[in-house]
Backbone as CSV, one residue per row, in Angstrom:
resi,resn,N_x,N_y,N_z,CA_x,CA_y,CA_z,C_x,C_y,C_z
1,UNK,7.197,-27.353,-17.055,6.842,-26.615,-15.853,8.108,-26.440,-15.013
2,UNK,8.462,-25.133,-14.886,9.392,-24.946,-13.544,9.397,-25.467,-12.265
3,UNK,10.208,-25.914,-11.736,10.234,-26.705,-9.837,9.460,-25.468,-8.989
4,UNK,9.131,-26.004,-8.405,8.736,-25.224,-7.358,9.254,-26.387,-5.876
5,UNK,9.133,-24.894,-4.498,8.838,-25.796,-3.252,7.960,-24.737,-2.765
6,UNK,6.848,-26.200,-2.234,5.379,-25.590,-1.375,5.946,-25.604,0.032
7,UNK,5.243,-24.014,0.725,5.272,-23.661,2.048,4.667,-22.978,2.432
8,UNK,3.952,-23.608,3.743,2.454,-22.933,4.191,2.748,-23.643,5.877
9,UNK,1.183,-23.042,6.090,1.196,-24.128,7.750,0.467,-25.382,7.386
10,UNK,0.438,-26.187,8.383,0.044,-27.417,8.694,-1.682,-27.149,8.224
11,UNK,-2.153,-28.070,7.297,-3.335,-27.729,7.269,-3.815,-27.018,6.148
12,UNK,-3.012,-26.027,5.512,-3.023,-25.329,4.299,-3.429,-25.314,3.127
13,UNK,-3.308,-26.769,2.745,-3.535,-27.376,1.565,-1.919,-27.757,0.587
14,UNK,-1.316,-27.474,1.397,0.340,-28.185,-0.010,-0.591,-29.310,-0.504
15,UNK,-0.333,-30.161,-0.099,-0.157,-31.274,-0.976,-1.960,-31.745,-1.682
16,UNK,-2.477,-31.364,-1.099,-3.850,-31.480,-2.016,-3.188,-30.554,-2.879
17,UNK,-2.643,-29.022,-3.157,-2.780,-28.319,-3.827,-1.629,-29.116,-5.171
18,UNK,-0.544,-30.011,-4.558,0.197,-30.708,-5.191,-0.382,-31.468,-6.083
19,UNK,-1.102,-32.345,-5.454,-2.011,-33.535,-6.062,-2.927,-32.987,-6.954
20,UNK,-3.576,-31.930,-7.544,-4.323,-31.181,-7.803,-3.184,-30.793,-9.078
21,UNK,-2.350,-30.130,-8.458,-1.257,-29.771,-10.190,-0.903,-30.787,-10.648
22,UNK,-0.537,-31.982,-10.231,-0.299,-32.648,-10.693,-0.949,-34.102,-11.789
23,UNK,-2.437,-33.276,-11.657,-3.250,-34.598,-11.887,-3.716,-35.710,-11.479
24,UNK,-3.378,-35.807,-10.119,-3.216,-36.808,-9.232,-4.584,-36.604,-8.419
25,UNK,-5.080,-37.765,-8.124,-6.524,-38.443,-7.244,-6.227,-37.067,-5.974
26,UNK,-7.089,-36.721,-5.541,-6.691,-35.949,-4.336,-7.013,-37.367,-2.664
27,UNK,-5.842,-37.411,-2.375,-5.910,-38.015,-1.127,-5.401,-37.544,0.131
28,UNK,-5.977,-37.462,1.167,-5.138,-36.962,2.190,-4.141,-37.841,3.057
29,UNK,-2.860,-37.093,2.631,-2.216,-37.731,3.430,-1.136,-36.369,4.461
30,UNK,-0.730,-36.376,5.152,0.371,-35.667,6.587,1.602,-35.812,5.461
31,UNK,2.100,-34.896,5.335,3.499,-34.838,5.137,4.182,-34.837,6.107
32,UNK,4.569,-35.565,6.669,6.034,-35.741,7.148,7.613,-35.386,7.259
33,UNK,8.070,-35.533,6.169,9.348,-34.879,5.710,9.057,-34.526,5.181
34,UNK,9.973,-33.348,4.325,10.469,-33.129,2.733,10.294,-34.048,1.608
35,UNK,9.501,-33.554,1.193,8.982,-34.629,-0.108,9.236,-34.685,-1.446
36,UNK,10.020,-35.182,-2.785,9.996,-34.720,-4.114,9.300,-35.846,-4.439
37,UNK,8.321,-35.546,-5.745,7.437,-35.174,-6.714,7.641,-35.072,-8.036
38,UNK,8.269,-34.986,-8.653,8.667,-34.754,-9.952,9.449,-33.871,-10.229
39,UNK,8.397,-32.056,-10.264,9.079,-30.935,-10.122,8.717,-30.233,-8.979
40,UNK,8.346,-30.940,-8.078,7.510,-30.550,-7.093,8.397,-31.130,-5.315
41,UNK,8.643,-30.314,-4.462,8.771,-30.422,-3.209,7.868,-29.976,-2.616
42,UNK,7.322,-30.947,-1.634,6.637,-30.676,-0.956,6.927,-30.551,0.693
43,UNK,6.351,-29.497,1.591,7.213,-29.679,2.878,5.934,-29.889,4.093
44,UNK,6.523,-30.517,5.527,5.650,-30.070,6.541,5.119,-29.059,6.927
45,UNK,4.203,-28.493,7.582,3.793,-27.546,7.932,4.640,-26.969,9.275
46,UNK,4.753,-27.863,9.862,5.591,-27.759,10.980,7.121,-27.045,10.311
47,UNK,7.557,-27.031,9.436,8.602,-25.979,8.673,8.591,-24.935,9.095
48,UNK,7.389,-24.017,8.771,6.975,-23.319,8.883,6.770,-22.583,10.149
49,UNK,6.084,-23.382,11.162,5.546,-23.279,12.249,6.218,-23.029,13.394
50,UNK,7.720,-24.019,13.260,8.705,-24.138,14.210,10.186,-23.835,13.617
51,UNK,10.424,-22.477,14.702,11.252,-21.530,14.159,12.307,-22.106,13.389
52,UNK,12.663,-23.238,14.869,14.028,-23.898,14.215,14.313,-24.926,12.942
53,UNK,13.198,-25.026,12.249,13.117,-25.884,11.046,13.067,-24.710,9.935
54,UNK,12.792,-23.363,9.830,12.654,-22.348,8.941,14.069,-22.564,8.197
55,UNK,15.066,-22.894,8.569,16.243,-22.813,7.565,15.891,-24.015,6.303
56,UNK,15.532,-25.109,6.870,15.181,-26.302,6.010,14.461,-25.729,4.862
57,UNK,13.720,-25.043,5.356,13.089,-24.379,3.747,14.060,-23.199,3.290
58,UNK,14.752,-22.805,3.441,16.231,-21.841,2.510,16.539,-22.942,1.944
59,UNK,16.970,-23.818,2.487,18.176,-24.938,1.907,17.093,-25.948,0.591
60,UNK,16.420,-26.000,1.017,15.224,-26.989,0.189,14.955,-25.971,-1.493
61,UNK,14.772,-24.430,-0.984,14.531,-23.638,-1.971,15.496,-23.499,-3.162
62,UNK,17.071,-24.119,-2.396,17.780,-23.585,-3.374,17.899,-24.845,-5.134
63,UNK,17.097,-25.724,-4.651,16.935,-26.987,-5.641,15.517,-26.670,-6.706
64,UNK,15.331,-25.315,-6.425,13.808,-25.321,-7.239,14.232,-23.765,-8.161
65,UNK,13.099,-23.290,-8.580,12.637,-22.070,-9.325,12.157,-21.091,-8.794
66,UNK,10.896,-21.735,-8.298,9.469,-20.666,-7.510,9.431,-21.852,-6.067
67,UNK,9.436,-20.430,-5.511,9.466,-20.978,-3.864,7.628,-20.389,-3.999
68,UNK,6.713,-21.895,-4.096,5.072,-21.030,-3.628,4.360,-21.272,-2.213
69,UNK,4.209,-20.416,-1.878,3.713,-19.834,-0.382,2.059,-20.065,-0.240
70,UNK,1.979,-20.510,0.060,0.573,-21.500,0.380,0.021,-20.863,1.764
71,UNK,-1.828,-20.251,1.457,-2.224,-19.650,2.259,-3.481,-20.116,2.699
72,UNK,-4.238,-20.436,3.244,-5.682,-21.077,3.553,-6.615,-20.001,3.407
73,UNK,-7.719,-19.819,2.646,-8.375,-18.743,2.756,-9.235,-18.816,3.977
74,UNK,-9.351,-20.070,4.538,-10.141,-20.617,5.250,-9.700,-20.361,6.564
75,UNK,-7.884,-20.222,6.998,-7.747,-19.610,8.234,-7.751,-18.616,8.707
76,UNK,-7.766,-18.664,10.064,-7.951,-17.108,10.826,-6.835,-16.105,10.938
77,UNK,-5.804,-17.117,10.757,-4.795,-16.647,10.648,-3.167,-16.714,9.741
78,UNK,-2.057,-16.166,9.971,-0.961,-16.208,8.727,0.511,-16.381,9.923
79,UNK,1.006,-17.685,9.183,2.160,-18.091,10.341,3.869,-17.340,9.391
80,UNK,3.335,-16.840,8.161,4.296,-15.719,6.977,4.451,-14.393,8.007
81,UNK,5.459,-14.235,8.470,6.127,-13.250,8.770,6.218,-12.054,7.717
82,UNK,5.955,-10.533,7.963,5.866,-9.680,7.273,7.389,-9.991,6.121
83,UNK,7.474,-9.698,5.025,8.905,-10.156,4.046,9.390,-11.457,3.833
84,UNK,8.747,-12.347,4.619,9.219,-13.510,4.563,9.684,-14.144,2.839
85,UNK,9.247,-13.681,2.174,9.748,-14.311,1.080,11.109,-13.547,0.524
86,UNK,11.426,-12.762,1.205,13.052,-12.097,1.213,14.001,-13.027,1.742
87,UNK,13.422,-13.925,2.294,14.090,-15.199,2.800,14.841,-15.978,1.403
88,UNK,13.895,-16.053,0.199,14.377,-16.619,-1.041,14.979,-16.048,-1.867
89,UNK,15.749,-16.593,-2.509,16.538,-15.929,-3.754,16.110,-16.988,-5.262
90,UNK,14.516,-16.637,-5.207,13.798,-17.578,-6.177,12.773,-16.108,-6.535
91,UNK,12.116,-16.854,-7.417,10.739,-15.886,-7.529,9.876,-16.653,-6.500
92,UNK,8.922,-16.024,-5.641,7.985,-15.841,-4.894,6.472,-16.107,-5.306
93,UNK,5.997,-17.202,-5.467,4.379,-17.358,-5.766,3.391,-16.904,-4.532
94,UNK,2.470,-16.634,-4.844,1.630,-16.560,-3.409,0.158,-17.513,-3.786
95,UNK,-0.208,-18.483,-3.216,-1.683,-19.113,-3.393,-2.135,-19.477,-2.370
96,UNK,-3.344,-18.738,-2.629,-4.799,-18.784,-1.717,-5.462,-19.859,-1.961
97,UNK,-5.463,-21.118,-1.214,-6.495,-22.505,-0.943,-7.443,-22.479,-0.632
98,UNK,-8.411,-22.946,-0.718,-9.548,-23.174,0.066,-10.635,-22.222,-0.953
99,UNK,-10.413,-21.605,-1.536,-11.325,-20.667,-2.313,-12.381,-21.029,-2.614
100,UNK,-12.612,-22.462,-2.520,-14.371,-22.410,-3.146,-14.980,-22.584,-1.637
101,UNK,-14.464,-22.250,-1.008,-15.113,-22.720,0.421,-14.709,-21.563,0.993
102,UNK,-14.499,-20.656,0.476,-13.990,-19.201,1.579,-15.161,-18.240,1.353
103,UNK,-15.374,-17.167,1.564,-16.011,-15.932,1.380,-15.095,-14.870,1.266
104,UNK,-15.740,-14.262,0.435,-15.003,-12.980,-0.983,-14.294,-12.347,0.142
105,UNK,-14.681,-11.835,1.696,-13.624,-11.701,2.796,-12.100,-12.336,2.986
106,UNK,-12.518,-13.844,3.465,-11.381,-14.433,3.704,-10.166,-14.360,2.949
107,UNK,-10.866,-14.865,1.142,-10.195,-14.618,0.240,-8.963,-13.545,0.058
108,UNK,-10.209,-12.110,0.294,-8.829,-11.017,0.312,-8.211,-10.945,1.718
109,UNK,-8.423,-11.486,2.993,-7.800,-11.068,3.981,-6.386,-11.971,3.676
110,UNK,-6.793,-13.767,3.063,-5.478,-14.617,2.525,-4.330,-13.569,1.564
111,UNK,-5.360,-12.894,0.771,-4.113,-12.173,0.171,-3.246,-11.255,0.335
112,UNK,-3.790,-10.352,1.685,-3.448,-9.304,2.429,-2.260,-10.229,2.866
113,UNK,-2.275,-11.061,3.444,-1.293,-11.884,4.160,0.084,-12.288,3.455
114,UNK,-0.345,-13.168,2.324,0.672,-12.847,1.320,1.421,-11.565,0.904
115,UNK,0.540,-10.936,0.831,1.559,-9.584,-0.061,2.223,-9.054,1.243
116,UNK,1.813,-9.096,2.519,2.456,-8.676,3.314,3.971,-9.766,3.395
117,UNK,3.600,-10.960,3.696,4.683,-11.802,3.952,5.894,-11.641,2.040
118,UNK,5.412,-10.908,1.319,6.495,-10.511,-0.252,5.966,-11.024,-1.291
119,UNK,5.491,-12.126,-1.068,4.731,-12.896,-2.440,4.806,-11.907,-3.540
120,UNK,4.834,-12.484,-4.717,4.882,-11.239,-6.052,3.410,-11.569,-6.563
121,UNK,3.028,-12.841,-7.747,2.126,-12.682,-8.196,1.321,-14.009,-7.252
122,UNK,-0.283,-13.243,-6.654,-1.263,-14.034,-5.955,-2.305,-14.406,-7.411
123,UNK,-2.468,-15.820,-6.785,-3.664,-16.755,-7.054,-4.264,-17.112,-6.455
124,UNK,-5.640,-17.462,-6.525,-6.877,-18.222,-5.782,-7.359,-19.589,-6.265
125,UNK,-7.210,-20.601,-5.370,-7.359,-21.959,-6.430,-8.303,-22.542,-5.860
126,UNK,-8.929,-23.320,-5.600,-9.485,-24.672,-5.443,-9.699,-25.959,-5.531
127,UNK,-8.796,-26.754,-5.185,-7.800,-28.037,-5.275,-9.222,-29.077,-5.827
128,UNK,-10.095,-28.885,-4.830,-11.385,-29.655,-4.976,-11.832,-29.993,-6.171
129,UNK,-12.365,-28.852,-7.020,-12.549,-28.314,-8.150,-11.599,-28.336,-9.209
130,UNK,-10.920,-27.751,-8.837,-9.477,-27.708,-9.840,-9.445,-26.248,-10.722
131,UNK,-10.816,-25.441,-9.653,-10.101,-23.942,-10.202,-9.439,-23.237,-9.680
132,UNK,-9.066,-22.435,-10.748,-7.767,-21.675,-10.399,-6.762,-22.495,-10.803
133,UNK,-6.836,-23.263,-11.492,-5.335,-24.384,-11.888,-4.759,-24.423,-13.220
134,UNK,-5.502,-23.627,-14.059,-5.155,-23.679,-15.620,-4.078,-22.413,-15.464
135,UNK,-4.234,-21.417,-14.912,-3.767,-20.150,-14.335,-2.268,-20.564,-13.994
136,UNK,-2.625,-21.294,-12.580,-1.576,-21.738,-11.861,-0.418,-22.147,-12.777
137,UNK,-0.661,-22.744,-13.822,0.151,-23.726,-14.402,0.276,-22.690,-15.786
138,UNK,-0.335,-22.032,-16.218,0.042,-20.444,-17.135,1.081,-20.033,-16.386
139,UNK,1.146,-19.695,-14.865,2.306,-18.711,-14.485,3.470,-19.458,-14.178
140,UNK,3.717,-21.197,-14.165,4.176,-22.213,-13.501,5.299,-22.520,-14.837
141,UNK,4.660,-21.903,-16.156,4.807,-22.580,-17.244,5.763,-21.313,-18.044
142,UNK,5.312,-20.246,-17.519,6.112,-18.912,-18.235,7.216,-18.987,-18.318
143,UNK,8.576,-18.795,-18.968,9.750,-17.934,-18.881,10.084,-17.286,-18.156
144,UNK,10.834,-17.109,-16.681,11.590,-16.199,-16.243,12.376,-15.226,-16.813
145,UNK,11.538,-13.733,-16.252,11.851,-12.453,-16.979,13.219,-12.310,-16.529
């Protein structure tokens, strides 16, 4: 499997969605810092959130493959700035969380959000469940074209 680093807001699902690829018990825990994982970084939400930490994720990205962009289907809203993934010089994942708990709405409004913020190829998962994860790990697992 290629590295990735997860980035979303606070709340999103990274690291369930982590714990979930990874095979791992799902537990909740706050990320805190910058986290490695195996092939996996995981970041705060607060990254994201607060302007002046947005570089931390350039610099974090440049140690991975796929920079994936983590979306809540479940929120009201998207803290991804229109292009934001022009920010990376990686390939761009986009995944929609919360999916077994969203409505066929939310779902596409999460993805509207993504493709706006650059994302290339969107997924819909469900950490809970663990669908959407055989997928995840099909596109996680491919060859860079």
């Amino acid at each position: 499997m290629r590295s990735i680093l997860l980035v979303g807001s606070i709340g999103a699902g990274k690291t369930t969605f982590r714990q979930c690829l990874q095979g791992l018990p799902i537990e909740y825990a706050k990320t805190q810092a910058i986290e490695t994982f195996a092939t996996t970084i995981d970041t705060p939400g607060e990254y994201l959130e607060v302007g002046r930490y947005k570089h931390a994720l350039m610099l974090a990205s440049y140690d991975v493959d796929v920079v994936v962009l983590i979306q809540s289907a479940t929120a009201d809203e998207t803290r991804f700035p229109p292009g934001f993934a022009t920010t990376f010089n990686r390939e761009v994942l986009g995944v929609v969380t919360k999916a077994g708990i969203a409505t066929d709405g939310q779902i596409h409004e999460a993805i509207e959000h993504l493709t706006s913020a650059g994302a290339g190829e969107i997924l819909a998962v469900d950490s809970v469940t663990g669908e959407g994860f055989d997928q995840v790990r099909e596109v996680l697992c491919r060859t860079p074209s």
